[in-house]
C-alpha positions, 0 to 999 in steps of 0.5 A, spaced: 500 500 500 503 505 497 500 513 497 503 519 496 500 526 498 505 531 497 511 529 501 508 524 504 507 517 502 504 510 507 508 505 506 508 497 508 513 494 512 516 487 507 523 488 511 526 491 518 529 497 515 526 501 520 524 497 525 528 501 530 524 506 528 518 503 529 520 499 536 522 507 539 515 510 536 512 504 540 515 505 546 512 513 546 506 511 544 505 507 551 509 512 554 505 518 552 498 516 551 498 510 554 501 509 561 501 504 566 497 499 561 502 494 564 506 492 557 512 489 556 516 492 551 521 487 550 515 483 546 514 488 541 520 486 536 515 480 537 510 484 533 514 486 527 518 479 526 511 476 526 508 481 522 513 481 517 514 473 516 507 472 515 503 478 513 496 475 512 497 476 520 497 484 520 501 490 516 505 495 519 504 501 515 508 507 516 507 514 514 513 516 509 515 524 510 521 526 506 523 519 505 523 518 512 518 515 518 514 519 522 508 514 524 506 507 525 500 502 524 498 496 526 492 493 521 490 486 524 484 483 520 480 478 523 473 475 521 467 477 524 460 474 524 456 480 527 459 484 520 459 478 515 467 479 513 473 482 515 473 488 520 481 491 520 482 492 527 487 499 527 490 496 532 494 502 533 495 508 530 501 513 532 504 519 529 511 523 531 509 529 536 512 534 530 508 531 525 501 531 528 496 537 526 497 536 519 492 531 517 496 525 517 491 520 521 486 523 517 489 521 509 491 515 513 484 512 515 481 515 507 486 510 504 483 504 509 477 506 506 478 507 499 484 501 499 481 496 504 487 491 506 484 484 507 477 486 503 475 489 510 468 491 510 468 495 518 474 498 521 475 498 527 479 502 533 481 503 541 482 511 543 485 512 550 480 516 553 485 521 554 487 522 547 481 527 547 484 529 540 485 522 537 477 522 539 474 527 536 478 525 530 476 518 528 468 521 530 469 526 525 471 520 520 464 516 521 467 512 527 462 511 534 462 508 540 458 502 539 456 502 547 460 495 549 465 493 553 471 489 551 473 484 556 480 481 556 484 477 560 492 474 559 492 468 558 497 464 563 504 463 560 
């Protein structure tokens, strides 16, 4: 998946040439708008390596600006009764603080609707409630609170 928008350009992780890059911007992610969520760092080369061995799994995409990264993506697809196909989960979605304002998320969620990677017929996401302006922006896109909790519980091991 490639789009270019002026200088900027969305690109699909096939190699780890910016993995150091994605593994600091994960890391910030969690600093910054995530804290205390009790994720291990040490397991998101994990991501990566999967992702790129079997890309059926997910993407990494990465917002392009003059040739280098100032964003990463995580698209997951899995398959949904309920919708009656494939939801593409943007498991996350973070844009280097320098680079934010400039409509960077909002092209990007233009082009999963016009491109749907996995032949994806809902997309789907998590916002911090804390990321007020995250928030606001997936709601001007057409995204709603569904009204339902997600429970989760690690598995042991």
């Amino acid at each position: 998946m490639i789009m270019a928008m002026s200088s900027l350009e969305f690109v699909t992780m096939v190699d780890r040439r910016w993995a150091g890059d994605v593994l600091r911007m994960m890391g910030e992610l969690y600093e910054t708008d995530q804290p205390g969520l009790n994720v291990n760092p040490e397991k998101f080369p994990l991501t990566i390596d999967r992702l790129l061995a079997e890309p059926s799994r997910g993407r990494i995409v990465l917002p392009m600006q003059d040739a280098a990264p100032c964003g990463y993506a995580l698209l997951i697809p899995f398959w949904s009764n309920e919708w009656g196909g494939t939801v593409l989960l943007l498991d996350e979605l973070f844009v280097l603080e320098e680079f934010r304002g400039r409509g960077i998320g909002k092209a990007f969620l233009a082009l999963l609707e016009r491109e749907r990677p996995f032949e994806a017929v809902v997309l789907a996401l998590e916002v911090s409630p804390r990321n007020t302006r995250a928030r606001a922006l997936y709601e001007s896109m057409g995204f709603s609170d569904r009204h339902l909790s997600m429970l989760t519980r690690r598995l042991p091991g």
